[in-house]
C-alpha positions in Angstrom: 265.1 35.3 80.2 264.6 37.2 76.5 265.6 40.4 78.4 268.5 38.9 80.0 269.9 38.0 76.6 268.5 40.8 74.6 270.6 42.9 77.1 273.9 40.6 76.7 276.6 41.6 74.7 277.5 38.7 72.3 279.8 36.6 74.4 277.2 36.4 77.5 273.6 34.6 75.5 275.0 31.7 75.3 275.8 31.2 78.9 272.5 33.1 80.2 270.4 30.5 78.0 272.3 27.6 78.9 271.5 28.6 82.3 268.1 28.7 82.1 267.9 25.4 80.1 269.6 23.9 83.2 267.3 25.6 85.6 264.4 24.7 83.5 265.4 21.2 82.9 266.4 20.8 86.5 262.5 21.9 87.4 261.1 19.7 85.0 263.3 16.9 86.4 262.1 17.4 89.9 258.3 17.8 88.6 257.7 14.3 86.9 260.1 12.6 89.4 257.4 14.0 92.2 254.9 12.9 90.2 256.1 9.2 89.8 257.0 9.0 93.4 253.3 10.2 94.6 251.0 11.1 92.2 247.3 10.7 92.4 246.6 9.6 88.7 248.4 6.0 87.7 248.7 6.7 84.0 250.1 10.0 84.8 252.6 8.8 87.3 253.7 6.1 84.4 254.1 9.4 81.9 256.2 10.7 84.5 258.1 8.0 85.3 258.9 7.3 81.6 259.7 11.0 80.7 262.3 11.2 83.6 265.1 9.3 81.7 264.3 11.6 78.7 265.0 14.9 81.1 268.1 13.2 82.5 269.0 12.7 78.9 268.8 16.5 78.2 270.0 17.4 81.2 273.8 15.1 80.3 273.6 16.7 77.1 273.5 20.0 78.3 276.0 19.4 80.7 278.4 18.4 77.6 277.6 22.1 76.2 278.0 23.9 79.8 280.8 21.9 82.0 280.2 23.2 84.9 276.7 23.6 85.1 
């Protein structure tokens, strides 16, 4: 990612990070949701249960600074 924007021109960071904010927040999304479903560890499938809403909380956010993404 750092040399994707290091080799943008000035118009093209924000869309390369916003990308990879979606695709990280899309992976950590998927992770704890996994996790919830069929963990092995009950106090980590609660964690990961209650952080889900939190990602899906970033996630709308982000989609309000990238439509589209």
């Amino acid at each position: 990612m750092l040399d994707e924007i290091k080799a943008a021109d000035a118009a093209g960071i924000d869309a390369i990070y916003l990308a990879h904010q979606k695709s990280a927040h899309d992976a950590a999304l998927a992770l704890h949701q996994g996790y919830a479903a069929g963990g092995a560890t009950e106090t980590l499938k609660t964690a990961a249960s209650e952080i889900v809403p939190v990602v899906e909380a970033h996630r709308a956010e982000l989609a309000k600074l990238a439509p589209g993404t």
